[in-house]
C-alpha positions in Angstrom: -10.1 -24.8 35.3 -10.7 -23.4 32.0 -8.6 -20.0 31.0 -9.6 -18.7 27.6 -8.1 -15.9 25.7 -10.8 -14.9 23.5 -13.4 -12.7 24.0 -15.2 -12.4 26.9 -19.0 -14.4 26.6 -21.8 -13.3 27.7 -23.1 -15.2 31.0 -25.8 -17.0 29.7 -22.9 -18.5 27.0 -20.2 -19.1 29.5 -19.8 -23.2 30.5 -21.4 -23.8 34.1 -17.6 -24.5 35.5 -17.6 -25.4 39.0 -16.6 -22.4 41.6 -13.2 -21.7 42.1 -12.1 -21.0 45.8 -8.8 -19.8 46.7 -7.5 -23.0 46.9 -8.3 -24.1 43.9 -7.5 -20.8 42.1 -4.0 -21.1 42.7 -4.0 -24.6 41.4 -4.2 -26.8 44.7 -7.4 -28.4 46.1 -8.5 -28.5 50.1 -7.4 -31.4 50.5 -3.8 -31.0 48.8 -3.7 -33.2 45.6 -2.8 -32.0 42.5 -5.3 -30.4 40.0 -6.7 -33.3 37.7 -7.4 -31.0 34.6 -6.2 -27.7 33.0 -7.1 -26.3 29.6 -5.6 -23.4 28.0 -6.8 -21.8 24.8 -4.1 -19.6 23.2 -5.7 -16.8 20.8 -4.1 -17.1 17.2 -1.6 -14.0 17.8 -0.6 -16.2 21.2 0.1 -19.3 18.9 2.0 -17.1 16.3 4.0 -16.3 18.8 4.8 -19.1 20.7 5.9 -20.6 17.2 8.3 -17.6 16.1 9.9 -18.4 19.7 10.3 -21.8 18.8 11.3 -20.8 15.4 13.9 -18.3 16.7 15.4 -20.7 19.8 18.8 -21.3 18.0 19.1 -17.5 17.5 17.9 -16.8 20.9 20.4 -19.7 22.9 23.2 -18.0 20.9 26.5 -15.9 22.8 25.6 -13.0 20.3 24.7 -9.5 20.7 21.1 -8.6 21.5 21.3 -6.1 18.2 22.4 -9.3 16.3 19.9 -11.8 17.5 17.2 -9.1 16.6 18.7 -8.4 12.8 19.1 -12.1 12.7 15.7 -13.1 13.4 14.3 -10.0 10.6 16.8 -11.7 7.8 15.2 -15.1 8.7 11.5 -13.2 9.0 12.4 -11.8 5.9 13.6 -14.9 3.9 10.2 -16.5 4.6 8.5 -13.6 3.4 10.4 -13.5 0.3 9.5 -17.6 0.1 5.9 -17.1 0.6 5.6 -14.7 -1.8 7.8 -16.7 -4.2 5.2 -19.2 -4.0 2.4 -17.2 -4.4 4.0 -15.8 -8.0 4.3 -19.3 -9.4 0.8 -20.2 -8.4 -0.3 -17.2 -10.3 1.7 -18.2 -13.3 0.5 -21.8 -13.0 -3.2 -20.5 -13.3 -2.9 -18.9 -16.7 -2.9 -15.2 -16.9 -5.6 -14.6 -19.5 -7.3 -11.7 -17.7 -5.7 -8.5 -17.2 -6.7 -8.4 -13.8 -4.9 -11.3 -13.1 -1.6 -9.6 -14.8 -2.1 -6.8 -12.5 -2.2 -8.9 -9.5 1.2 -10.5 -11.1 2.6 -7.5 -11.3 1.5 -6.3 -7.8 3.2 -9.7 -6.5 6.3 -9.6 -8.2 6.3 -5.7 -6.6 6.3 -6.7 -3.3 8.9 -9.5 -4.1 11.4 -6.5 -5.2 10.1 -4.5 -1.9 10.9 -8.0 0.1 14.2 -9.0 -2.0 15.4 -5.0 -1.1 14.7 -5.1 2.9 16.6 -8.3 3.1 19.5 -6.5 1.7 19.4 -3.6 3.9 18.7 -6.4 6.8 22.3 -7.9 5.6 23.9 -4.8 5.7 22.5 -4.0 9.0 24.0 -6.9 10.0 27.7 -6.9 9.0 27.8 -3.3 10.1 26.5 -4.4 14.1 29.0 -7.0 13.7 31.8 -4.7 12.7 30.7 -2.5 15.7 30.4 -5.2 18.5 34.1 -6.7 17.5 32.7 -10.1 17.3 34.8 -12.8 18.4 36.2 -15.3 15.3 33.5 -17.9 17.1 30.5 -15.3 17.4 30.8 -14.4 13.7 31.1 -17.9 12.6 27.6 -18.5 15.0 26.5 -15.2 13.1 27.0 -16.5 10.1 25.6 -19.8 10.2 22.5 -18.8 11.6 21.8 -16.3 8.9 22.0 -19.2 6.4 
């Protein structure tokens, strides 16, 4: 059985698959055995997802607050942001800015940097006023704390 997220295809596209009955719709044959073969295709937005989840476990298996596992997982959205965009800066820098188009496109960069650098610290101050408000245990700040790093 073939399930595939993408856009629909036209018939004379789709792969002859062999016809599903009931039975084997729901993942059993006729005759009871297991189904042999499954692919799934996740769209791109699906994978992105699936790896944010992954990303965000820790913060998600944690005894906090739903309004701190949510700030938490923006700071850490956030510090990879500010990482990516770090990177892209130097890589500009590395290439030689000779043309002014390529200053402006510094300049743009290190903009959104600033814009990046300044949501992380309203993120942060989001955070320690939630904790303040939920009267964290010693422990859940501590948790709080560590998973912010």
């Amino acid at each position: 059985m073939q399930i595939n997220t993408l856009q629909p295809q036209p018939a004379s596209l789709k792969p002859n698959l062999p016809k599903q009955t009931t039975a084997t719709a729901t993942g059993t044959t006729p005759n009871n055995s297991a189904m042999s073969d499954a692919y799934v295709s996740l769209s791109e937005l699906g994978k992105t997802k699936a790896k944010q989840a992954e990303k965000n476990k820790d913060i998600d298996d944690s005894n906090l607050p739903d309004i701190i596992k949510q700030i938490l997982k923006t700071i850490r959205d956030l510090k990879q942001q500010i990482a990516e965009k770090q990177a892209e800066i130097d890589k500009a820098k590395q290439d030689g800015l000779q043309s002014e188009q390529q200053q402006e496109k510094l300049k743009l960069l290190q903009t959104e940097l600033s814009m990046l650098n300044s949501a992380l610290g309203s993120a942060q101050r989001s955070l320690n006023k939630a904790m303040q408000q939920q009267e964290l245990s010693d422990e859940q700040v501590q948790t709080a704390l560590s998973l912010m790093l």
